[in-house]
C-alpha positions in Angstrom: 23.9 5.3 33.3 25.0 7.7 30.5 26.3 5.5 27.3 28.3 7.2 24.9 28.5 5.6 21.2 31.1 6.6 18.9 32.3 5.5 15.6 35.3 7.4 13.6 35.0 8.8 10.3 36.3 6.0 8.6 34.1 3.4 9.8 30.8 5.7 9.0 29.0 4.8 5.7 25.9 5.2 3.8 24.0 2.3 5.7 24.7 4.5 9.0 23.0 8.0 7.2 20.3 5.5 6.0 18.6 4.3 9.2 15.5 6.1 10.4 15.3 8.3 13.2 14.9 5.9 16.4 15.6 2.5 14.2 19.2 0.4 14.1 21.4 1.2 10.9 21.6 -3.1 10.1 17.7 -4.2 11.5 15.3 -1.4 11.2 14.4 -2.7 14.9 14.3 0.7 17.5 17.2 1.6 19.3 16.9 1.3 22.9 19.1 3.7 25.1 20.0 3.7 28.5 19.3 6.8 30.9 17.1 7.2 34.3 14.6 9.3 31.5 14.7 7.2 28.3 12.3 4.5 29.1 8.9 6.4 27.3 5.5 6.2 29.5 2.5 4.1 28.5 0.7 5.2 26.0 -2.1 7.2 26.9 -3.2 10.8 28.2 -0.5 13.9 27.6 0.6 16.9 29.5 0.8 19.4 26.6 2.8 22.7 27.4 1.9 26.0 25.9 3.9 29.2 27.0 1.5 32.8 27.0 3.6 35.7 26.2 1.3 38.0 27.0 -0.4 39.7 29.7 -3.5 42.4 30.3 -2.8 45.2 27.7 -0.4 43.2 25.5 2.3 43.7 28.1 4.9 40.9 27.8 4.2 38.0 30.4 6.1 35.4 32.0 2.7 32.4 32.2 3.2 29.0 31.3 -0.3 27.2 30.7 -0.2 23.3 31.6 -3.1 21.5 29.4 -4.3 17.6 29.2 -4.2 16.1 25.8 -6.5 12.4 26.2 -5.6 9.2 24.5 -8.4 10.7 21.5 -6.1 13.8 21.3 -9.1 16.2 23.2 -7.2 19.2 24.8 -8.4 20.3 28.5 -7.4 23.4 30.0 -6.8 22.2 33.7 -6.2 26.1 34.4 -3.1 25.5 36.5 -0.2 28.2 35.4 3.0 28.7 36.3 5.9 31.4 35.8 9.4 30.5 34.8 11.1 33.2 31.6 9.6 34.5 29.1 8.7 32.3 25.8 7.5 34.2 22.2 8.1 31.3 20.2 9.1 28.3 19.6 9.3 24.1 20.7 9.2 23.0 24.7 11.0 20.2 24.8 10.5 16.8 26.9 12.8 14.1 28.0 11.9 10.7 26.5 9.6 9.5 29.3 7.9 12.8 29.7 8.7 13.7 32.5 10.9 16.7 32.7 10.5 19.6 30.2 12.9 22.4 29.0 11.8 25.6 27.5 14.2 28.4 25.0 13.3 31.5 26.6 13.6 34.9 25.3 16.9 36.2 27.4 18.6 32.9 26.3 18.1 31.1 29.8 16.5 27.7 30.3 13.2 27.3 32.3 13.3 23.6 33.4 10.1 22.1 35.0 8.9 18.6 36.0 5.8 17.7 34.0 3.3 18.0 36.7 4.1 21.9 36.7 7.0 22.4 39.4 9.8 24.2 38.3 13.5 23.7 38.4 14.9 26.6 37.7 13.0 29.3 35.7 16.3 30.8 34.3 19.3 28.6 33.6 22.3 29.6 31.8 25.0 31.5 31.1 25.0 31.3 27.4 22.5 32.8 24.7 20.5 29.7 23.7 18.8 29.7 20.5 17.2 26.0 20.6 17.5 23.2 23.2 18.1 19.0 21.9 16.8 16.6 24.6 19.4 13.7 24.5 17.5 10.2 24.0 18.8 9.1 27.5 16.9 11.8 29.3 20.3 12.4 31.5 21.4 15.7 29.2 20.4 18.2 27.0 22.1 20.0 24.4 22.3 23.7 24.1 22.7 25.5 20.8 24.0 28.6 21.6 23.6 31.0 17.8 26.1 33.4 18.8 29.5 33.7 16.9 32.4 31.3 18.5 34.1 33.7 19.7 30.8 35.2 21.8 30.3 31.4 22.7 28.6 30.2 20.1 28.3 26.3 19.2 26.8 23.4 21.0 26.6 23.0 24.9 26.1 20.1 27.3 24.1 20.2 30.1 24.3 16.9 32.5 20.3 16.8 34.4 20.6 15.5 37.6 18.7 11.7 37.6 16.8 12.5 41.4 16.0 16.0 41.1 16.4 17.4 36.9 18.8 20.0 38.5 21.0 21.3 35.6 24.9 20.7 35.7 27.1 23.2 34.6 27.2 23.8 30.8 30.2 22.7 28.7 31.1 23.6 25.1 31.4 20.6 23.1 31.9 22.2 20.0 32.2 26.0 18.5 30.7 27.1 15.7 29.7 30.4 14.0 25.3 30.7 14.4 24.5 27.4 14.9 20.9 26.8 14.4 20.2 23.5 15.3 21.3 19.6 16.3 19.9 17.0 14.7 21.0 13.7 17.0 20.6 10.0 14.9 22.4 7.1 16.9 26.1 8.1 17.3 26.4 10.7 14.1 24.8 14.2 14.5 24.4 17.3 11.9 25.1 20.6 12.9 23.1 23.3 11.1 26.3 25.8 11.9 28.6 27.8 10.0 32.4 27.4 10.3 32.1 24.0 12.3 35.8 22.7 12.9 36.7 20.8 9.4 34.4 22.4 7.7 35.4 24.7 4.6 34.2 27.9 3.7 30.2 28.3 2.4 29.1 24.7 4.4 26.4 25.8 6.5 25.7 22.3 7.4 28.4 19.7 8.8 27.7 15.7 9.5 29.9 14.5 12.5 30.3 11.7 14.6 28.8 12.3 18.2 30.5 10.5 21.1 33.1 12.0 23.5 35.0 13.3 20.8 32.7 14.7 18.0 34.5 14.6 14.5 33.6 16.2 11.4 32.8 13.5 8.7 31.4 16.3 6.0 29.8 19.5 5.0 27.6 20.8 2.9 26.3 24.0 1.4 22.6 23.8 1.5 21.6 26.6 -0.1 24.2 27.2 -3.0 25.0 31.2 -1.3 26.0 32.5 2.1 22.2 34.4 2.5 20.3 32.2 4.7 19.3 33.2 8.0 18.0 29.4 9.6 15.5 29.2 11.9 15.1 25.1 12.5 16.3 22.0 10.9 14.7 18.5 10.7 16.7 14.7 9.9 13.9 13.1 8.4 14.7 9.2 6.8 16.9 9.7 3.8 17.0 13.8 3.9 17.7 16.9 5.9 15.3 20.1 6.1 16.5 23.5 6.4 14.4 26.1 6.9 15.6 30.0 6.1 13.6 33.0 7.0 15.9 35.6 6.2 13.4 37.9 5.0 16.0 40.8 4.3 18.2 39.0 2.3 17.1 39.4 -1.3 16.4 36.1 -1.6 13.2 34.3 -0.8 12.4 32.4 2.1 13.2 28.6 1.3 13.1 25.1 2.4 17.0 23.5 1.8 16.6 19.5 1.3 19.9 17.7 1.5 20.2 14.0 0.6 22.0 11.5 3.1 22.3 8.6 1.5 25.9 9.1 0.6 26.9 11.8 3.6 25.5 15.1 2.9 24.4 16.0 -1.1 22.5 19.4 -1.7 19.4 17.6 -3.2 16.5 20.8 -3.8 16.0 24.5 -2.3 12.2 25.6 -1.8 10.5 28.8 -2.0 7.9 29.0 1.2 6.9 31.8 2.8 8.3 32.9 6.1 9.5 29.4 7.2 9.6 29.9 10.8 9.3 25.9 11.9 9.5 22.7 10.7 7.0 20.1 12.0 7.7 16.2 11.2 4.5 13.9 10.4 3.6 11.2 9.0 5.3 11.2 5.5 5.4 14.6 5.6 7.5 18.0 7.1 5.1 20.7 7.9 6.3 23.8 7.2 4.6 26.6 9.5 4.6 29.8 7.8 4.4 32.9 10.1 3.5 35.8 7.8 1.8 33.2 5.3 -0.7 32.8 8.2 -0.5 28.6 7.0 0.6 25.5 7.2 2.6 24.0 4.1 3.7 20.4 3.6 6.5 18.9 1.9 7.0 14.9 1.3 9.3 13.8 3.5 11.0 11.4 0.9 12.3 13.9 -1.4 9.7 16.2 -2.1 10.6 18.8 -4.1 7.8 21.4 -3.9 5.3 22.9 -0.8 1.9 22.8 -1.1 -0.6 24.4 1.2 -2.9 22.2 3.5 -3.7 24.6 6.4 -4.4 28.2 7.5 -2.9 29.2 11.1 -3.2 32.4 12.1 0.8 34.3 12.8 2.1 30.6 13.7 5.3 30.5 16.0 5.8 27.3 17.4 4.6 23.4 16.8 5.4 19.6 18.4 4.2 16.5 17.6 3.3 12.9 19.0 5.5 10.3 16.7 4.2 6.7 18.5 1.0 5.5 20.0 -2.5 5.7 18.7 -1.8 9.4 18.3 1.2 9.1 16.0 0.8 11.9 13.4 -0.9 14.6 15.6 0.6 18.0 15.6 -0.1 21.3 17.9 0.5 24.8 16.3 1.2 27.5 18.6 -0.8 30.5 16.8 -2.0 34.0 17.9 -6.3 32.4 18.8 -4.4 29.6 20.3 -3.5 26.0 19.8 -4.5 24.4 16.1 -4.3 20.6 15.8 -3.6 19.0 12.4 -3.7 14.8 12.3 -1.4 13.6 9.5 -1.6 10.2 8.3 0.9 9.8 5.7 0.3 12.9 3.2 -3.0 13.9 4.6 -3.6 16.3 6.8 -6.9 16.9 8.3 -7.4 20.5 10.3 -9.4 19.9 13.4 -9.6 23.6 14.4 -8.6 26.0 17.4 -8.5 25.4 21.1 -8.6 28.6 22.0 -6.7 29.8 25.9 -8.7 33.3 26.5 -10.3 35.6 23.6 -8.1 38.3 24.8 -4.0 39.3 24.8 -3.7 36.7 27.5 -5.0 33.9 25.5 -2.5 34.3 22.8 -0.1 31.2 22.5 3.9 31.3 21.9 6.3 27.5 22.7 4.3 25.0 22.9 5.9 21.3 23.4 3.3 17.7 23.8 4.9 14.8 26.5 6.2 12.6 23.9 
């Protein structure tokens, strides 16, 4: 069963913006949600899914690699692959108990696959979307379609059927002008959007509560100017990361961190190179940095500067493991193939390459870990 949770405006607060991720507002105790997909799986090996944009000559390619991460965190190659769209970059997503999976391809369809490798459908949609939110029940997944409202553009749900993980049909929940991203905590959500309904003119951010109704609570302008291009967001305890790549703006390519404490603050913007995703763990947000060719980190409490911790060769993509005796581990989709960082609270240790082919084939693009 689907359960909706909804509080109004009034009844929000600071306590509510000040639980973590996954924890009750009043107990710090996790949340538990109902779904047929919420329950997680025992802790233990990982199906790990990498797409491989590229085929013999560098011609694009449709191949989706399915790879075995152990309880260690050792990657296998089991060298089954599969076709569904095309994926360059970016995060596959998962359902909480791993066992359905949902990829952003390039043409702004859906390829939806069960985790042993059968596929759903390799090109759902009729919208353009830019990033895909797996709901914590397992039972939907939101849509962020970056076009302008008027071209469709906002926030999409999309019921998955319980018995099969056949897609519903789409419906707009809420318009918006280039949404980036939905960040989901409890019953509130931020939408990294322009022009969200309530919001005024220069928020490129907007707080709202998430039931059947969502309702703008506040905005914010993250940046301080109307420049930034964003290309993934992150809800991380106390603050919200924005990352901006718009490299032909004028202004460099920065981090926004907005305090939530009290609703939505601007708190500190960050210069980093190419931000092209951001990667919770541990006490830290990686920052992967395509034309930096590394891996930057930022303190997840407030940190107010990056500082480099790894090299990554053209990174486009990363996912992370956030419970079991792999909490803290992180995949980086990069051109020689997957990287794997282990973050325990600010370190980060690099444990090298697993590498997919030595040729155009073995050159990674999404990749997304069974959570």
């Amino acid at each position: 069963m689907f359960i909706w949770l909804a509080c109004t405006p009034e009844e929000e607060g600071g306590d509510k913006l000040n639980a973590q991720a996954g924890d009750t507002a009043d107990t710090g105790e996790p949340v538990t949600y109902e779904g047929c997909r919420a329950t997680p799986a025992p802790d233990g090996e990982r199906v790990v899914l990498v797409s491989l944009p590229y085929g013999p000559g560098g011609r694009q390619a449709n191949v989706y690699a399915r790879l075995s991460l152990s309880a260690e965190g050792e990657l296998t190659d089991l060298g089954e692959r599969f076709e569904m769209g095309r994926a360059y970059s970016g995060e596959i997503v998962f359902t909480p108990d791993g066992s359905l999976g949902i990829a952003v391809q390039d043409d702004g369809t859906l390829g939806i696959f069960l985790a042993d490798g059968t596929v759903i459908d390799p090109a759902f949609g009729d919208f353009y979307a830019s990033k895909v939110v797996m709901d914590p029940t397992g039972e939907v997944a939101w849509v962020v379609d970056g076009n302008w409202a008027n071209n469709g553009g906002g926030i999409y749900r999309v019921p998955l059927d319980c018995a099969t993980g056949t897609p519903g049909a789409p419906e707009r929940v809420i318009e918006a002008k280039l949404p980036a991203d939905l960040l989901l905590r409890e019953d509130m959500a931020v939408l990294v959007g322009l022009e969200v309904p309530g919001s005024t003119e220069g928020d490129d951010a907007a707080l709202l509560t998430w039931g059947d109704a969502p309702a703008f609570v506040a905005g914010v302008d993250a940046f301080g100017d109307d420049e930034a291009f964003v290309t993934d967001g992150h809800w991380v305890g106390d603050y919200l990361f924005i990352a901006d790549y718009s490299e032909f703006s004028g202004v460099p390519t920065r981090v926004a961190v907005v305090d939530t404490h009290d609703q939505l603050d601007p708190y500190t913007v960050i210069d980093v190179e190419d931000p092209v995703a951001l990667v919770p763990a541990g006490d830290l947000v990686l920052v992967l940095s395509g034309y930096g060719d590394a891996v930057y980190a930022i303190d997840a409490d407030g940190g107010t500067s990056a500082r480099w911790v790894s090299q990554s060769e053209l990174p486009g993509g990363g996912a992370s493991i956030t419970r079991g005796d792999l909490d803290g581990l992180v995949l980086v989709a990069e051109v020689s193939g997957l990287r794997t960082l282990r973050v325990s609270g600010t370190e980060v240790s690099d444990e090298g390459v697993f590498s997919l082919g030595s040729s155009y084939e073995g050159i990674t693009g999404a990749v997304g870990v069974q959570p």
